[in-house]
C-alpha positions as CSV (number, residue, x, y, z in Angstrom):
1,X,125.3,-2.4,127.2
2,X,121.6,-3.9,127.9
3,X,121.2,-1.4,130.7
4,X,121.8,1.3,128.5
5,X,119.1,0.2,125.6
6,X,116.5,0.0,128.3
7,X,117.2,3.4,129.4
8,X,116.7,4.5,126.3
9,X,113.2,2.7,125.6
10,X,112.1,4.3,129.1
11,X,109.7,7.2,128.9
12,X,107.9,9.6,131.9
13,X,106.8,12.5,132.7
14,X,109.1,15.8,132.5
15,X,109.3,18.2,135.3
16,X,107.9,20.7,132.6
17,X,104.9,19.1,132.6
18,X,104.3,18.3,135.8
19,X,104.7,22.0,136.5
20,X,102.7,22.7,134.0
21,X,99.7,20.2,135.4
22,X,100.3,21.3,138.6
23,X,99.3,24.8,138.0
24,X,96.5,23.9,136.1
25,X,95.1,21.8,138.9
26,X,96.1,24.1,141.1
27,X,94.2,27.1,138.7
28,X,91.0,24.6,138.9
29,X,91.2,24.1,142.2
30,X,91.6,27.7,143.4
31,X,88.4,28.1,141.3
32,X,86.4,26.1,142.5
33,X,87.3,27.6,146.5
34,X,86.4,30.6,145.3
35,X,83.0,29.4,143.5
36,X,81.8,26.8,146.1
37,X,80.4,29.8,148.5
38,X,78.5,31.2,145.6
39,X,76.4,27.3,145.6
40,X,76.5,26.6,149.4
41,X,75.0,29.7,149.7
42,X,72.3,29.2,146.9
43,X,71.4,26.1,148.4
44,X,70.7,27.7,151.8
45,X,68.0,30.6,149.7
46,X,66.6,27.2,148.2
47,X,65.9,26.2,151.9
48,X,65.2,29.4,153.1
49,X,62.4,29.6,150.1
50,X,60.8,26.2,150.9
51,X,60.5,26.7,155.0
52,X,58.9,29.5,153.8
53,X,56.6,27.5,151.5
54,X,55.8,25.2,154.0
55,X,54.7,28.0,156.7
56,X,52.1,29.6,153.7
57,X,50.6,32.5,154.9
58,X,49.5,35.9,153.1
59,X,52.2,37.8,150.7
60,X,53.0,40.0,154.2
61,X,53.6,37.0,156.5
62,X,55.5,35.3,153.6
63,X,57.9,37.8,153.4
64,X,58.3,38.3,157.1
65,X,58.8,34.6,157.6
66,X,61.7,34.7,154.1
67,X,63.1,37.5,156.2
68,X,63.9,35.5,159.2
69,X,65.1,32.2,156.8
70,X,67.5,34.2,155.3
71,X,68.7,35.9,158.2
72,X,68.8,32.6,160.0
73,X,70.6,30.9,157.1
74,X,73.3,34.2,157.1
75,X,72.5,34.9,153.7
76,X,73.7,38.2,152.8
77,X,73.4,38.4,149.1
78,X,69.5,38.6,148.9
79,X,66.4,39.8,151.2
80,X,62.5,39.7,151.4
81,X,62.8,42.5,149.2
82,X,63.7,40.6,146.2
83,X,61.4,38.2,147.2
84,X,58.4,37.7,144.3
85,X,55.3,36.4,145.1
86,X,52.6,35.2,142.3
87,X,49.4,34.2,143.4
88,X,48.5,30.8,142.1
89,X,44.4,29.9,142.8
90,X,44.5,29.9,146.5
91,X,48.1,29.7,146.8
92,X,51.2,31.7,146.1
93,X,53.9,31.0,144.4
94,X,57.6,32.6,145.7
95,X,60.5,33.0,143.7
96,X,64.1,34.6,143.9
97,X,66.3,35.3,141.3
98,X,69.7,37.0,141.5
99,X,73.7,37.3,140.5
100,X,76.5,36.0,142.6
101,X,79.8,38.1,141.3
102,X,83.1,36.2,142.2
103,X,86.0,38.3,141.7
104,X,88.9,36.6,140.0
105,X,91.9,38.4,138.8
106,X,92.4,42.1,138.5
107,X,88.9,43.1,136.6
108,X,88.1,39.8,135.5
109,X,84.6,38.6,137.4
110,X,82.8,35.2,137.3
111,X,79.2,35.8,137.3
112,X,76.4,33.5,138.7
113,X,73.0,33.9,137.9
114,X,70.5,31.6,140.6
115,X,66.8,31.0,139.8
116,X,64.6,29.2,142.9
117,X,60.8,29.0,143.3
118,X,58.3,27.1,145.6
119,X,54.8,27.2,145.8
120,X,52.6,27.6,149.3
121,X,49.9,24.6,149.9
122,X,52.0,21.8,147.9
């Protein structure tokens, strides 16, 4: 009789809801596999940017040297052509700024916007 009143005091998780967290982990995680590119690959145009920085040179040679970065660092979603170059005083200042689409279900798209800059001579 005492076994029964315990089981009755006992409570734990239903298979409904670990189904039910188990796809949403599951949702999150297959997320954030299809997001992480979109980042590892903005990190490599932020190094790209400041090897570039670091060479300095004139608004030809900075975009020659950006070029090879990129094309070193497999970067396919940007080029010296959307490369932006300020001058600054004696310096120049480069930036980048693009989208990163990540296709999600059917016609539903995540989109990533990236901003980088870096300045020659700092």
């Amino acid at each position: 009789m005492r076994f029964l009143q315990n089981k009755k005091k006992q409570a734990g998780v239903s298979l409904l809801g670990v189904l039910f967290w188990g796809v949403f982990i599951g949702a999150g995680v297959l997320l954030g596999f299809k997001v992480f590119p979109g980042y590892s690959e903005f990190m490599e145009v932020k190094r790209a940017l400041s090897r570039t920085a670091e060479k300095g040179g004139q608004p030809n040679d900075l975009r020659d040297s950006f070029d090879k970065n990129v094309q070193a660092g497999y970067i396919k979603t940007i080029s010296a052509k959307d490369l932006i170059i300020e001058p600054v005083g004696q310096n120049f200042r480069l930036s980048v700024s693009y989208q990163y689409k990540v296709p999600l279900i059917a016609n539903a798209t995540l989109i990533l916007d990236f901003n980088s800059s870096a300045q020659t001579g700092s």
